[in-house]
C-alpha positions in Angstrom: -15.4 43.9 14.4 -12.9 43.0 12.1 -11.8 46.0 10.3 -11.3 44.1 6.8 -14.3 42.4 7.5 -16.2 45.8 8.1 -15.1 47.2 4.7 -16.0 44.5 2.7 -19.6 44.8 4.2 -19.7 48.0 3.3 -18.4 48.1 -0.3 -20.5 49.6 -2.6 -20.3 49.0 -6.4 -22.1 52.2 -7.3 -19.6 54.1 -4.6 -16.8 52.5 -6.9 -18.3 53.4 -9.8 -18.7 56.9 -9.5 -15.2 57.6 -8.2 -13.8 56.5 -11.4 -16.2 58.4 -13.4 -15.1 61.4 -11.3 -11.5 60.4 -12.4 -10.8 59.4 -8.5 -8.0 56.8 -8.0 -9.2 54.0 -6.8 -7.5 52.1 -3.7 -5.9 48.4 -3.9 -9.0 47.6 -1.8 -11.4 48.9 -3.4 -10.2 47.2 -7.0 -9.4 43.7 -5.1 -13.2 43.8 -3.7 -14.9 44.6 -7.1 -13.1 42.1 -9.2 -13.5 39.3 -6.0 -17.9 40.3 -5.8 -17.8 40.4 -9.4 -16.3 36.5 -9.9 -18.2 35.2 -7.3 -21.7 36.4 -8.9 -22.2 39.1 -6.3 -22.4 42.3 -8.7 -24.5 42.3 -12.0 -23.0 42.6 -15.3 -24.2 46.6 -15.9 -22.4 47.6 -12.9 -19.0 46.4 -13.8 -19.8 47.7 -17.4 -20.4 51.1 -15.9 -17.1 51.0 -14.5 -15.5 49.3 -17.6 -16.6 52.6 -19.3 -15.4 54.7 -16.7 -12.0 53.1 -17.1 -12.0 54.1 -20.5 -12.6 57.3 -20.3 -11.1 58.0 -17.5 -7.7 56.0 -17.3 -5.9 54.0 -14.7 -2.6 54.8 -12.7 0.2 52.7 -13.0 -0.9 51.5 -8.9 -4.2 50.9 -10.1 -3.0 49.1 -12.6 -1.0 46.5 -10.4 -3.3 46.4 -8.7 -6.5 45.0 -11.3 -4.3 42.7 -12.5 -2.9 41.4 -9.1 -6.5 40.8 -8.2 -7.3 39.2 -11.5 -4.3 37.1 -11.4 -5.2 35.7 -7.8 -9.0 35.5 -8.4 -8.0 31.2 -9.5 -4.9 29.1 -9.1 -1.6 30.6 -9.7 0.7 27.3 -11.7 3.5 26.3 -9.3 6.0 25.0 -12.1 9.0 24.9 -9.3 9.4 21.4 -9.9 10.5 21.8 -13.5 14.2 23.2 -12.9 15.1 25.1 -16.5 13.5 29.0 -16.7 9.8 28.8 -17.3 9.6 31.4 -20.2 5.9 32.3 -22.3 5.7 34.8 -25.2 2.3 36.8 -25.9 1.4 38.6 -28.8 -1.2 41.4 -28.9 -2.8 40.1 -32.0 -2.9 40.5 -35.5 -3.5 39.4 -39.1 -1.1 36.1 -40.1 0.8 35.9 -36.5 1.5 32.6 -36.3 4.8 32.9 -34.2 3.9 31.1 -30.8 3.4 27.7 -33.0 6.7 28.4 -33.8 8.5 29.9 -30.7 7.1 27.3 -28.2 9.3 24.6 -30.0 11.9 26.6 -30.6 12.6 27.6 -27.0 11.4 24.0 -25.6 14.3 22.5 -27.8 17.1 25.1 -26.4 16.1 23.8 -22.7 13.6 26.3 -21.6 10.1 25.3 -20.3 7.4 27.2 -22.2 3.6 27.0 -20.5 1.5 28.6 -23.0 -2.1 29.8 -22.0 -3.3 31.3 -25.4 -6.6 33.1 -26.7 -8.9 32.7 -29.5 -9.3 35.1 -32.3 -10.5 38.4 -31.3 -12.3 40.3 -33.9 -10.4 40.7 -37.4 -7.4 39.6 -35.4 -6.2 35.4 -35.6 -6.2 33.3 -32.5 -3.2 30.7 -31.4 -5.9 27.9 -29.6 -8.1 28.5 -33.3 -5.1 27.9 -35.5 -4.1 25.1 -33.0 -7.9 22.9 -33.1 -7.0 22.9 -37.1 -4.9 20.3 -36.7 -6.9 17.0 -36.4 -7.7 15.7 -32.7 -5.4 18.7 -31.2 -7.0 19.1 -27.6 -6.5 22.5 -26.1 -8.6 22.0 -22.8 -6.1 20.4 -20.9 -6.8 20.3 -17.2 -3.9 21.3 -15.2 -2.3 18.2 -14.0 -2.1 16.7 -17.7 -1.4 20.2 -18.9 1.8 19.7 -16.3 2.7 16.2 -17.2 3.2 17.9 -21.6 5.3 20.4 -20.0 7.3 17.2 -17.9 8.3 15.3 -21.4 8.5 17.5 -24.0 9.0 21.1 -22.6 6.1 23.1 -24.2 2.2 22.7 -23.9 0.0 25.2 -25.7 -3.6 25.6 -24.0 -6.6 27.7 -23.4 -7.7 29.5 -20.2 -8.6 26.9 -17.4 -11.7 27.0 -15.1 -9.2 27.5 -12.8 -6.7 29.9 -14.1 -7.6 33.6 -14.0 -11.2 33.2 -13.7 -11.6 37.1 -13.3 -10.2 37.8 -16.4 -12.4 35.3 -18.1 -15.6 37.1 -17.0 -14.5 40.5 -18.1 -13.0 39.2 -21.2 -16.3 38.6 -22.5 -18.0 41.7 -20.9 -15.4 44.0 -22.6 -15.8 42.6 -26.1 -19.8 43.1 -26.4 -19.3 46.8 -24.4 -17.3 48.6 -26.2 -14.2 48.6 -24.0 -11.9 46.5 -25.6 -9.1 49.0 -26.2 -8.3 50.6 -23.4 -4.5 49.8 -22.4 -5.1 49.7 -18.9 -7.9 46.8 -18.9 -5.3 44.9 -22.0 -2.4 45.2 -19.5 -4.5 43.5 -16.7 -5.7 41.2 -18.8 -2.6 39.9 -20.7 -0.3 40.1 -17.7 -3.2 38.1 -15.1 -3.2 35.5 -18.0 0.7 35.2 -18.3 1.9 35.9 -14.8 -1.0 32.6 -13.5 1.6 30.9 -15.6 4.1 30.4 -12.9 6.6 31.9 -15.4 10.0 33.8 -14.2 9.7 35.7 -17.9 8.1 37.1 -20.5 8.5 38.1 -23.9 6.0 40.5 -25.3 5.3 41.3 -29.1 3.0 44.4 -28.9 1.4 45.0 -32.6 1.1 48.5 -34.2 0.2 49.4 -37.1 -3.2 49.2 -39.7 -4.0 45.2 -38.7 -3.2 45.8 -34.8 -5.7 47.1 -32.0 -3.3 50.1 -31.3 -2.7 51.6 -34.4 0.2 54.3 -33.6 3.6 53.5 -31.7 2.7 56.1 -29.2 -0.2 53.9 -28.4 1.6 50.5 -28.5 4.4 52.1 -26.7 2.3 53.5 -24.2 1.3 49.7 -23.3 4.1 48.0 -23.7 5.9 50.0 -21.1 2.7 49.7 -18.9 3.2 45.8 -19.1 6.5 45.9 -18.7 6.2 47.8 -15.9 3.3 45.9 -14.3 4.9 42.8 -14.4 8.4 44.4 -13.6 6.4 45.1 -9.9 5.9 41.7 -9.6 9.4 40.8 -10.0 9.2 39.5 -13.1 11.9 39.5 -16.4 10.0 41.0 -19.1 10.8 42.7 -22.1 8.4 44.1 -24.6 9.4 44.5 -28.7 7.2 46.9 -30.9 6.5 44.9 -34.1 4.9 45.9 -37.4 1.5 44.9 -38.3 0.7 47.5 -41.6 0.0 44.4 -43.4 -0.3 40.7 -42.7 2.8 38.6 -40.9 3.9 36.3 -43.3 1.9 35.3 -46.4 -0.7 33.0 -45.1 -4.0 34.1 -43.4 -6.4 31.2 -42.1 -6.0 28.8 -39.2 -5.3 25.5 -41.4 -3.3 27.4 -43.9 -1.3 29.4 -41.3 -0.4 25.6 -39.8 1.1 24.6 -42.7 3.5 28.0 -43.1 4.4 27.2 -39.5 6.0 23.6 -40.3 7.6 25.3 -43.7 9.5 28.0 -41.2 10.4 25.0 -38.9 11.4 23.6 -41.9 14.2 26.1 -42.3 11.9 27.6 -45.2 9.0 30.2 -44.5 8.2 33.6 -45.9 11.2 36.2 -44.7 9.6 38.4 -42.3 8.1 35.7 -40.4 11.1 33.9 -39.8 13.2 37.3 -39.1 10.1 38.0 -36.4 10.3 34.2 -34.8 14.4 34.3 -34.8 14.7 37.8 -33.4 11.3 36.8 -30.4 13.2 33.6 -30.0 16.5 35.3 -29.3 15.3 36.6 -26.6 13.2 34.3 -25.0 16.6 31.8 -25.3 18.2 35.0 -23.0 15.7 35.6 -20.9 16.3 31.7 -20.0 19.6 31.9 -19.1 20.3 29.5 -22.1 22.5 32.6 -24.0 24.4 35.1 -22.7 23.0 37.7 -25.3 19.9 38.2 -27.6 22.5 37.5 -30.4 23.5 34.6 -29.7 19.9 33.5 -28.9 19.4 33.8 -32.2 22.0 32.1 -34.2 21.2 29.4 -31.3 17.7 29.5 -32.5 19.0 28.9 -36.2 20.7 25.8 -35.6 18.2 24.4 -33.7 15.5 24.6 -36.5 18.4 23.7 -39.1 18.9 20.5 -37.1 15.4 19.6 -37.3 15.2 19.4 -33.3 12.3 21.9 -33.3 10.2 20.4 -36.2 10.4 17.0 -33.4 9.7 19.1 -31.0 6.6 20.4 -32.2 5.6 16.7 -33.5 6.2 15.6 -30.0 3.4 18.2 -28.7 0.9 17.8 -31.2 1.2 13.9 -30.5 1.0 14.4 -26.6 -2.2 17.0 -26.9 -3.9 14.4 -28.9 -3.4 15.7 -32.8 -2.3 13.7 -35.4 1.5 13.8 -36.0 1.4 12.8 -39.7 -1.0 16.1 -40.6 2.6 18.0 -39.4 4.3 16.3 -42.2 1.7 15.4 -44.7 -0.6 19.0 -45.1 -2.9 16.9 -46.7 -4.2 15.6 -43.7 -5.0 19.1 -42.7 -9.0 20.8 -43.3 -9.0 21.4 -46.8 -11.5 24.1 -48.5 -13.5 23.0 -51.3 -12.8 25.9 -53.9 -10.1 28.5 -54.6 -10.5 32.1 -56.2 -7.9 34.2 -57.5 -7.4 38.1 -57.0 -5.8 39.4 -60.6 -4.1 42.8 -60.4 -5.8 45.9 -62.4 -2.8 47.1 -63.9 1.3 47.3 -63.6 3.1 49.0 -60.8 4.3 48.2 -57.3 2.2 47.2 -53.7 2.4 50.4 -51.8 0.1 49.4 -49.1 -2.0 46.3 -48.1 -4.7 47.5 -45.7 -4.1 45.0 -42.9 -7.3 44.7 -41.0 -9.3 44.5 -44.4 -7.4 41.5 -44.8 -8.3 39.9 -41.3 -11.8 40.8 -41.5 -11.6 38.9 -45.1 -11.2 35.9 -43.0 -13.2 36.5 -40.9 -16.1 36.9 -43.8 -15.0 33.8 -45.0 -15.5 31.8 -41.5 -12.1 32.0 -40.8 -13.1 33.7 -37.4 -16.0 34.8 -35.3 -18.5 37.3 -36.0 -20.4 36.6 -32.6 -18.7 34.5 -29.5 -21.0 31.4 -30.7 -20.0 31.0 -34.0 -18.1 28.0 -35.1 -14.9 28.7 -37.3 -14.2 27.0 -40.5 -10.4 26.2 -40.1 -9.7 25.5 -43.9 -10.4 28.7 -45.3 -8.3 31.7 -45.6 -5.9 34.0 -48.0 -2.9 33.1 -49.1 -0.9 36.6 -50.2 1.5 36.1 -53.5 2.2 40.1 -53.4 3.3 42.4 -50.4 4.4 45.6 -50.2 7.2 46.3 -52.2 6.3 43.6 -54.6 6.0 44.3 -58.2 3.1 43.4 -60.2 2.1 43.3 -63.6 -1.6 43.1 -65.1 -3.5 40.3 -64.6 -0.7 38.6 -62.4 -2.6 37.0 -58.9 -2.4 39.4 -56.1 -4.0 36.4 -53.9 -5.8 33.5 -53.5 -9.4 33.1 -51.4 -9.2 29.5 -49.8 -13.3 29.1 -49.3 -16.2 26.7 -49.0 -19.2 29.0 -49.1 -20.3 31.0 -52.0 -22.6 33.4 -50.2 -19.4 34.4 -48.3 -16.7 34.9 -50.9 -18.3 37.8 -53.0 -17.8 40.0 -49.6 -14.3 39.0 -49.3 -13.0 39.4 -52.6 -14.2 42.7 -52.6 -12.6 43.7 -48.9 -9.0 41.8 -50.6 -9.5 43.7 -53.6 -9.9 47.6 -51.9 -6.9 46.6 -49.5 -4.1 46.5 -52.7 -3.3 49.9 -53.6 -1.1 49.3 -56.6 0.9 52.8 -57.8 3.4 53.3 -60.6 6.5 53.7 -58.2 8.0 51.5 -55.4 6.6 53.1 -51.6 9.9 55.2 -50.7 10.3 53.9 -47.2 9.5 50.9 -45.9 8.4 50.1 -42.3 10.7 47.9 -40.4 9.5 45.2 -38.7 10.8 45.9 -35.4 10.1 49.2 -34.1 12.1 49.1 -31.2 12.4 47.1 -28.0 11.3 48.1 -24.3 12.8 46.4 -21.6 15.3 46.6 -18.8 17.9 49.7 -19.1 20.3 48.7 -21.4 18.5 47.0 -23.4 16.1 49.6 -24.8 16.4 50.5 -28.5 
């Protein structure tokens, strides 16, 4: 008998299962066999949430690692972009309150030559989705199938679309399994997932932004370290160019939160405008997807590259050209009137005089979220004209009475819960914070290039 053939008879989930909880490793086999019985239909849902768990608790090796996502990422169809001669280049974020940089990077790099196929995700708890912010604008289609998915990447450079039938359709199952489980956070099942996603791409590099801080899912840089060098790593093995920057998330990215609003603070930083530490984030993300690319010689010069490009008004056409080519309406990029509009407006006044010391990030998110902004359960529908817009940040001075914020909303049974999450995330004290997190961390990448 076939030997291969004999094994896969006699895999067991339950034998799989128990070596992890017995904090076994498991073999390349092994993994490949579970994740291939579990697409197919073959093993139930509470076995491969047993295991899930045992992953948690018990970890992964770095093999083990490549390995899960190796099978995830050929469980569908693998994108062959060969025919598109510039680098093919994505960026992926792992998620947080305000992060609206791949509306703005996918232009960016698109417009400096480099071919960007973007497979994004919807929100995931308190945390802003790219496909959510992207349905906001009027008739924008994110379900491309492949071939017309291809033919936006042929003309203008950049398409921006959700997971495929076809793409990754491992990671798709577990996806869901992991959010209504509990086992969301583990690094080793994020790495899998992120890099199966990215790597189906047909990409030669990646840029990752890896979130720490009160509004990310790993809230310490030990932990957002610890997986951004497991990514890098991971898709290092499979000969990849990837490099991995630690960014702040202590309180929201830029000052708009809410998929409509967060549209319209995109086109202001294509605009050459936008609040500072979003554009400093998109500039520095963009520098080095332009060098990744082989379009600049270093992340420097990626960026002042990057600068011109917006300045010239390339990338604001760029990302006009997409929207018209997925379907949106082109004149809702220029006119933000023609985006969803709430119905009412509430202001958050500040209690007394002093200076923002903190803004409790993920109290902000889930504000949104309250408000419809995002999704309490997988079925719900999300509002895309409500949101926050933030006046104050950290650092900022206030005085009595001045607004804080403004709840964008359309519900009254929702806004009561929200204003009092937006209210208990200011903490307002008589003295500027002393120090002042930086918004890049440090970057993880190839020697040399590691801050």
């Amino acid at each position: 008998m076939n030997p291969t053939l004999a094994s896969a008879q006699t895999f067991r989930a339950i034998d799989v299962i128990r070596k992890k909880r017995d904090g076994g490793e498991l073999s390349r086999t092994e993994i490949e066999s579970l994740v291939n019985d579990y697409t197919r239909g073959d093993i139930p849902d509470y076995q491969v949430s047993a295991w899930l768990m045992a992953v948690v608790l018990r970890g992964m090796t770095r093999a083990e690692t490549a390995a899960l996502t190796d099978a995830m990422l050929r469980s569908g169809d693998v994108l062959d972009l060969s025919s598109l001669p510039a680098k093919k280049v994505d960026k992926h974020s792992t998620g947080g309150v305000g992060d609206k940089t791949s509306l703005v990077l996918a232009p960016v790099a698109a417009a400096a030559g480099i071919v960007v196929p973007m497979i994004s995700g919807r929100g995931l708890g308190h945390t802003g989705g790219t496909l959510d912010k992207l349905e906001a604008i009027p008739g924008f289609n994110v379900n491309l199938p492949v071939a017309q998915f291809r033919r936006v990447l042929e003309t203008c450079g950049c398409a921006m679309i959700g997971q495929t039938a076809e793409i990754a359709p491992a990671d798709r199952k577990l996806y869901a399994l992991r959010d209504v489980t509990g086992t969301v956070e583990s690094p080793y099942l994020i790495c899998a997932s992120i890099m199966s996603k990215k790597l189906a791409e047909g990409i030669d590099a990646l840029v990752l932004d890896v979130k720490t801080g009160s509004g990310a899912f790993m809230k310490s840089d030990k932990d957002a370290a610890f997986l951004a060098e497991l990514m890098v790593e991971t898709g290092e093995r499979m000969g990849k160019q990837i490099v991995a920057l630690i960014t702040d998330m202590d309180q929201p990215l830029g000052c708009m939160i809410g998929n409509a609003l967060e549209v319209i603070e995109v086109v202001e930083v294509l605009r050459g405008g936008g609040p500072e530490d979003l554009r400093q984030l998109c500039l520095e993300l963009a520098g080095w997807m332009l060098h990744l690319g082989g379009v600049a010689t270093t992340v420097t010069e990626g960026r002042k590259q990057s600068e011109k490009l917006i300045a010239s008004g390339a990338v604001l056409d760029k990302f006009r050209r997409m929207v018209e080519l997925q379907g949106g309406d082109p004149q809702s990029i220029d006119d933000p009137k023609k985006l969803p509009q709430a119905q009412r407006t509430m202001s958050i006044s500040s209690p007394k005089n002093g200076y923002v010391v903190s803004l409790q990030c993920e109290q902000v998110g889930t504000a949104c979220v309250i408000l419809g902004g995002g999704r309490e359960r997988k079925e719900d529908a999300v509002d895309p004209a409500v949101g926050i817009v933030l006046h104050k940040k950290v650092g900022d001075a206030v005085s009595v009475g001045e607004s804080l914020a403004t709840i964008y909303y359309n519900a009254d049974v929702r806004v009561a819960r929200a204003r009092q999450l937006l209210e208990e995330s200011y903490q307002i004290a008589d003295s500027p914070a002393h120090e002042r997190r930086p918004l890049i961390h440090r970057v993880i990448g190839k020697p040399g290039e590691k801050n």
